[in-house]
BADREN-255715 format. One record per residue (C-alpha): residue number from 1; residue in one letter; x, y, z. Coordinates in steps of 0.5 Angstrom, whole numbers, always signed. Each point is the difference from the previous one (the first is absolute). Last residue first. Example, Ala and Ser with C-alpha at 12.3 -4.5 7.8 and 13.67 -1.06 7.14 Angstrom:
BEGIN
ATOM     k   r       x       y       z
ATOM     2   s     +27      -2     +14
ATOM     1   a      -2      -7      +2
***
This chain:
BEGIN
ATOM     k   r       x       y       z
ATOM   283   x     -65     +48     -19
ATOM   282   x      +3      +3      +5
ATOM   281   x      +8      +0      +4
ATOM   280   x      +3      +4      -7
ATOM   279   x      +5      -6      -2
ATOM   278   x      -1      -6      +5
ATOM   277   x      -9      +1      -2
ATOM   276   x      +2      +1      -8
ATOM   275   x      +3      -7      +0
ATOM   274   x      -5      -3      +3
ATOM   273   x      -4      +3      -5
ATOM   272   x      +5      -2      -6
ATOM   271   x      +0      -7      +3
ATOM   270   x      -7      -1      +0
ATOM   269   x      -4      +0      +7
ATOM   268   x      -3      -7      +0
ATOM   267   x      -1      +0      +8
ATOM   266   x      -4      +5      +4
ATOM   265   x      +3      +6      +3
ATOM   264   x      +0      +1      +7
ATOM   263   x      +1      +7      +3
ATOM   262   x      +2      +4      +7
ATOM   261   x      +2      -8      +3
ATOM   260   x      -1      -4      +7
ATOM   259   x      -8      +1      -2
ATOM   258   x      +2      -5      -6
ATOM   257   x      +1      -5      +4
ATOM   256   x      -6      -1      +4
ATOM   255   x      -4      -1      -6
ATOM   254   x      +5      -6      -3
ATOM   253   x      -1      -3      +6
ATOM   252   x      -7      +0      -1
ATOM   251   x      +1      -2      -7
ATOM   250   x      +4      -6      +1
ATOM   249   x      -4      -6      +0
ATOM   248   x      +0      +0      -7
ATOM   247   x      +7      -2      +0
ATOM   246   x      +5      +2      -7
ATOM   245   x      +0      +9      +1
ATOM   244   x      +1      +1      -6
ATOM   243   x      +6      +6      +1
ATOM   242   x      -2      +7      +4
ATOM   241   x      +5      +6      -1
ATOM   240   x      -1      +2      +7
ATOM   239   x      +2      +7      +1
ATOM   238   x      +2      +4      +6
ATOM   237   x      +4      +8      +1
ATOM   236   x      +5      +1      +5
ATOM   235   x      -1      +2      +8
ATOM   234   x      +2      -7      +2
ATOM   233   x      -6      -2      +6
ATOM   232   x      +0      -8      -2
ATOM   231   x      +4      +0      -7
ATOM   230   x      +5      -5      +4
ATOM   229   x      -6      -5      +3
ATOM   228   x      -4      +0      -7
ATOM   227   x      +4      -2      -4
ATOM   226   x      +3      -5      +6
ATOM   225   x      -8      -2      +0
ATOM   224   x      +2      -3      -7
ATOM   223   x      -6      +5      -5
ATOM   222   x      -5      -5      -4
ATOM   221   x      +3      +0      -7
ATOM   220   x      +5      +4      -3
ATOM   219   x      +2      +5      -1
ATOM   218   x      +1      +6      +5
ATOM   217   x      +3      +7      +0
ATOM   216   x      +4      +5      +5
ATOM   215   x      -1      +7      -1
ATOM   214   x      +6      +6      +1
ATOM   213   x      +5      -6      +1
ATOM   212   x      +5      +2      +6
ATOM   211   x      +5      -5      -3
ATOM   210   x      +5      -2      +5
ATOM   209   x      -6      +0      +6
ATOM   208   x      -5      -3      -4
ATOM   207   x      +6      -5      -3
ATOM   206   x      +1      -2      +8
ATOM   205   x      -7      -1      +2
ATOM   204   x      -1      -5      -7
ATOM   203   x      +6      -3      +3
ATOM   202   x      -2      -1      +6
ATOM   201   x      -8      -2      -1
ATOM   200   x      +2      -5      -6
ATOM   199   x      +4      -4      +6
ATOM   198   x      -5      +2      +6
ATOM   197   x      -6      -3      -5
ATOM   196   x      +5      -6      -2
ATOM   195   x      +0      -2      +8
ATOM   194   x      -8      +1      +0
ATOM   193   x      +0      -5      -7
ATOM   192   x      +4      -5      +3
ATOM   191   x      +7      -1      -4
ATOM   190   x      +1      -5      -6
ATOM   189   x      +3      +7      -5
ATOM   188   x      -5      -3      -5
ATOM   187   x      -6      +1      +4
ATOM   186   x      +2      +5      +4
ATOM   185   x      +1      +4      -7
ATOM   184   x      +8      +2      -3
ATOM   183   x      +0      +7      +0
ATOM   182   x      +4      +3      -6
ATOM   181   x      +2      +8      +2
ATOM   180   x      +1      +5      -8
ATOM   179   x      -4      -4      -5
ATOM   178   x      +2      +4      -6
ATOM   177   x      +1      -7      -4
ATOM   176   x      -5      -5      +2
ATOM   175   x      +3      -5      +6
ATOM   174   x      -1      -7      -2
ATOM   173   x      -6      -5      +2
ATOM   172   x      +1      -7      +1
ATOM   171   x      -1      -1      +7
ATOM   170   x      -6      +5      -1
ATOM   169   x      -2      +4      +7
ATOM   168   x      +4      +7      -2
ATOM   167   x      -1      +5      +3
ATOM   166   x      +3      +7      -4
ATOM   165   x      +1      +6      +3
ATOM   164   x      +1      +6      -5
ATOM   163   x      +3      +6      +0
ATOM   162   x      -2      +6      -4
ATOM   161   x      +3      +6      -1
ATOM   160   x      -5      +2      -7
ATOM   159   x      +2      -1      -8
ATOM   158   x      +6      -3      +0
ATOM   157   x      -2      -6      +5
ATOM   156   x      -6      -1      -3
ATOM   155   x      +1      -6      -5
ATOM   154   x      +0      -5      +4
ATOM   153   x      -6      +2      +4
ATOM   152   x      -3      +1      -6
ATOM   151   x      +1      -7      -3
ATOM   150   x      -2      -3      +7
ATOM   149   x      -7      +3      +1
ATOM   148   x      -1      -2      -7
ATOM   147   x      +2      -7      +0
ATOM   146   x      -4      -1      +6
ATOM   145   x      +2      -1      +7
ATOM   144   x      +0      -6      +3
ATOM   143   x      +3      +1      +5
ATOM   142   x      +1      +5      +6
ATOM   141   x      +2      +7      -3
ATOM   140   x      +2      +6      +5
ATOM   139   x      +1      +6      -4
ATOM   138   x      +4      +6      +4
ATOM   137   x      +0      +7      -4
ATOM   136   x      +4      +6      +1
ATOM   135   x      -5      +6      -3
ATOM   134   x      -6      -2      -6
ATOM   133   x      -1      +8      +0
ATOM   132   x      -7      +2      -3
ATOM   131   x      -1      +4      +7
ATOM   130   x      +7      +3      +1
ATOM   129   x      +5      -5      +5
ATOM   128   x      +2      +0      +7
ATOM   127   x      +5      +5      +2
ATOM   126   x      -4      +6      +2
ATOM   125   x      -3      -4      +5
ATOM   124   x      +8      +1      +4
ATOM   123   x      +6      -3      +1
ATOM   122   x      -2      -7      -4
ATOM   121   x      +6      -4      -1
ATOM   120   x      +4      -3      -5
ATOM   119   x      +6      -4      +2
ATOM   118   x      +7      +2      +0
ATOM   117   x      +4      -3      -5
ATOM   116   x      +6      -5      +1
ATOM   115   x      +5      -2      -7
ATOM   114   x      +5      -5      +3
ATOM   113   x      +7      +0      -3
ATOM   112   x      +1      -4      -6
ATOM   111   x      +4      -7      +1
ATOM   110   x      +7      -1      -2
ATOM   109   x      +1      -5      -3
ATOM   108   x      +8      -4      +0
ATOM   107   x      -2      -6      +0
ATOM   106   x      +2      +0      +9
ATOM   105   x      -6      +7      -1
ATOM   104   x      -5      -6      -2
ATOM   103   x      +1      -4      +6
ATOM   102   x      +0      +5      +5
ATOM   101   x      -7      +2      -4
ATOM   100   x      -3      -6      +1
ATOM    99   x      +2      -2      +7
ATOM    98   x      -2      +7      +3
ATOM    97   x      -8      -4      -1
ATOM    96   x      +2      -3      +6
ATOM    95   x      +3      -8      -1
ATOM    94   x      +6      +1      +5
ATOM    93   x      -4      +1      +6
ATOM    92   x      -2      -7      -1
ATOM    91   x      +7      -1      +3
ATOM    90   x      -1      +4      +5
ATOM    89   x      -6      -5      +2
ATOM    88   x      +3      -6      -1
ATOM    87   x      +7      +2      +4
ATOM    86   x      -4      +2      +6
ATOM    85   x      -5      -7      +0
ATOM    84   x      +6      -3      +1
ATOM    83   x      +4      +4      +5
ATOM    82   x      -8      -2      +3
ATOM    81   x      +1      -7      +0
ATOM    80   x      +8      -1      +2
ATOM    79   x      -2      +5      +6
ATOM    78   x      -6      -4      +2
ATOM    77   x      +3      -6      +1
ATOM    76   x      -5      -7      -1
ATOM    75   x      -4      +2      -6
ATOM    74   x      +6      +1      -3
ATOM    73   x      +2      -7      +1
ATOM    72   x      -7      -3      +0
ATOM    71   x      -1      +2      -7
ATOM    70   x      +6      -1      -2
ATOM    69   x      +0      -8      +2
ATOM    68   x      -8      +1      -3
ATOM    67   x      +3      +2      -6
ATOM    66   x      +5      -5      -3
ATOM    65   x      -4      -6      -3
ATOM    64   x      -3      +5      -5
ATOM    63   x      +6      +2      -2
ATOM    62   x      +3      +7      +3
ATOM    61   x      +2      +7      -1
ATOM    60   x      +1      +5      +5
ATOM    59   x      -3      +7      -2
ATOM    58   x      +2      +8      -1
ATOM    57   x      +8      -3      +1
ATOM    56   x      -1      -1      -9
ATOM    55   x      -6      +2      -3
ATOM    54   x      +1      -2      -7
ATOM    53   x      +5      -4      -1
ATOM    52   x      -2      -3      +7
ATOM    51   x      -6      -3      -4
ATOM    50   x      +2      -6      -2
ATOM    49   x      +1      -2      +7
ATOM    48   x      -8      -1      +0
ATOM    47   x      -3      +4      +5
ATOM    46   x      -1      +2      +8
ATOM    45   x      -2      +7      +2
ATOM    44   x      +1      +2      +7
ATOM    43   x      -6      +6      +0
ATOM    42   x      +1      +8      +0
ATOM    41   x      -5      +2      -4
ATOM    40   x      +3      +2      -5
ATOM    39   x      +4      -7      -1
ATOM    38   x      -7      -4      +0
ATOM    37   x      -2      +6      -6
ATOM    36   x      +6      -2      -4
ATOM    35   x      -1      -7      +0
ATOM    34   x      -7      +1      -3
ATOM    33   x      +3      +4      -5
ATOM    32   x      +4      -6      -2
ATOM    31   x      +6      +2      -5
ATOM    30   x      +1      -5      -6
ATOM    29   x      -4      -5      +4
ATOM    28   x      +3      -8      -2
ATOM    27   x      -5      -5      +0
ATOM    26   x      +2      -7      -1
ATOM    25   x      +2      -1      +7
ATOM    24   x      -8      +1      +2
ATOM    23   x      +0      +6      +5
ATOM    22   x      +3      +1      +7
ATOM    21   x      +0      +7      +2
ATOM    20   x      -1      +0      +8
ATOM    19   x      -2      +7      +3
ATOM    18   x      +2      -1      +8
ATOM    17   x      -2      +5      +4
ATOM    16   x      -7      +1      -2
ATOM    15   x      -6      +4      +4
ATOM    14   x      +1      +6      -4
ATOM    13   x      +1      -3      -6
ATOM    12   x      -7      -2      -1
ATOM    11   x      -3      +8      +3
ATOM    10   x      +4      +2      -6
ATOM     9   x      -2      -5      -5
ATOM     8   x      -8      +1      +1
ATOM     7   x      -3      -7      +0
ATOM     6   x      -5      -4      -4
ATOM     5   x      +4      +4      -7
ATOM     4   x      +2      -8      -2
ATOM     3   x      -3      -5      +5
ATOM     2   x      +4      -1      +7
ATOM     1   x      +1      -7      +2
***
């Protein structure tokens, strides 16, 4: 028995050749995900014959009573088992994003032609912004932010080129307007903190690389060390925007940070200096 999230699901569905779906006959899936992924993979999926409207040859089906003789069978010919794990995996084929837009075009939309831009890039030092000048900026907030912080920053994007990065770690919490990536936290994405620090690391690196920020800012309480990490040696501008800090005891830590940082401002700036600070890049 594997609890929910105890396992990574790759590394489950790399060691199993037969996927076995047998749930309550009272339930009835209108799709299966989880089915999806054990096809993707490669395994000889056994379900339910209700679910041969959906997935055809991609599976076999079976009662309960049934599955150890399919087992033994495809598990005793080598051949018949991997013809089986082909027709499951070209069938998944046919779930890529490409489905959507063949679908729309069989009613009759034509879907919009792509428009790409070129990324903005720094040629020389005469690119970089004026003194004054706020420039590209990159905001990373870590909730809880207070309502001043967030109205400004939901009203900034006509006003500065802005992109704000948003880490949510309240279940319950929805995205504010004007957010521009929504970064579940480790604790609400059930993943251990050093592989969420790689994760946020990626995609921070990624929108760094695309965005080429001018100046990068920090709200929120005690820095993530993948904060840290992706901003390490980046030739930009650095600020911490600091919120209450809850623990006591996290005063050094708090210390060590702000070395990491050009400036730190402290909390209970005001939505109109906040605002201030996105525009002209001072108070």
């Amino acid at each position: 028995m594997i609890p929910f999230g105890g396992e990574d699901p790759t590394e489950f569905l790399r060691r199993i050749d037969f996927w076995v779906y047998m749930h309550h006959p009272d339930l009835k899936e209108a799709f299966g995900r989880a089915a999806m992924e054990s096809l993707a993979a490669g395994c000889v999926a056994i379900m339910p014959p209700y679910m041969k409207e959906l997935f055809g040859d991609a599976a076999l089906y079976a009662e309960p009573h049934q599955v150890r003789a399919l087992v033994d069978e495809y598990g005793a010919d080598r051949e018949k088992f991997l013809a089986q794990s082909r027709r499951a995996q070209e069938f998944t084929h046919k779930f890529s994003p490409r489905m959507h837009i063949d679908r729309l075009a069989e009613l009759g939309a034509t879907p919009a032609d792509l428009q790409t831009t070129d990324l903005v890039t720094h040629t020389s030092d005469d690119n970089r912004t004026s003194p004054g000048s706020a420039g590209r900026t990159l905001v990373v907030t870590v909730s809880p932010q207070s309502d001043e912080t967030v109205r400004a920053l939901s009203g900034s994007h006509d006003t500065t080129d802005l992109t704000w990065v948003s880490v949510a770690d309240d279940t319950r919490a929805a995205p504010a307007p004007g957010i521009s990536l929504f970064i579940s936290s480790a604790r609400r994405m059930n993943m251990a903190d050093e592989d969420w620090n790689a994760y946020f690391t990626a995609r921070l690196g990624d929108l760094m690389d695309g965005h080429r920020p001018d100046r990068v800012i920090f709200s929120g309480p005690i820095p993530p060390q993948a904060i840290i990490d992706s901003l390490a040696g980046v030739p930009v501008e650095k600020m911490w925007i600091q919120q209450p800090i809850q623990d006591p005891e996290a005063g050094e830590q708090a210390i060590k940070s702000a070395l990491n940082f050009h400036s730190v401002v402290d909390p209970g700036m005001s939505q109109q200096q906040l605002q201030r600070l996105l525009q002209n890049g001072s108070l």
